[in-house]
C-alpha angles and dihedrals in degrees: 000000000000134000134293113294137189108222135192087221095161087056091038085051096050094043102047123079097181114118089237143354131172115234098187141347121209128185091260096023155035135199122213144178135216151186132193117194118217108297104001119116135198098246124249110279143156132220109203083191130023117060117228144217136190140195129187117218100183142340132052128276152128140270125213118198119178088329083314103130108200116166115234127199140175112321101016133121128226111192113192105189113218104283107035130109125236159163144201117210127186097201093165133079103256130065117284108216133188145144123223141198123214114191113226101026119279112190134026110291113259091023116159130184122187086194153036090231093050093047083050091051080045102058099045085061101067 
């Protein structure tokens, strides 16, 4: 937990390649970014009890809400309410990168994952 801070998110988002890495963690928030390499997804999942929202940043992909595919792009919001289940998917040949923000927080604060496989590891863990 830290202080406010002003972030360039769009420029974090673009520069990392890590799969994800926590930018700050609130008491009733968290920011995140993400990256999806060229067909890697997510995976579907489900919070009972933090909203999400999601930005992408750049990339093409898909976005699966309760069974629901809609495809996302640069510049546009997903917003996954607490208790549906969902999945992001980068089907194209380029990065799909986005940030995202879980009310209330979802992961440690200062967590970082270089990949997919190591977030996955992660989260069986706790």
């Amino acid at each position: 937990m830290g202080n406010g801070r002003v972030h360039e998110i769009e420029q974090l988002t673009r520069q990392t390649d890590d799969y994800r890495r926590v930018v700050q963690t609130g008491p009733h928030s968290q920011l995140v970014t993400m990256h999806l390499r060229p067909g890697e997804a997510i995976g579907e999942e489900q919070h009972d009890d933090a909203d999400q929202l999601l930005y992408v940043v750049a990339g093409q992909g898909e976005a699966v809400l309760d069974g629901q595919v809609s495809a996302m792009g640069a510049g546009q919001l997903v917003y996954v309410p607490a208790g549906v289940r969902h999945d992001i998917r980068n089907g194209g040949d380029e990065s799909l990168r986005l940030w995202t923000v879980y009310t209330p927080p979802e992961h440690p604060d200062g967590t970082v994952h270089a990949t997919k496989d190591e977030a996955d590891a992660a989260e069986h863990h706790h």
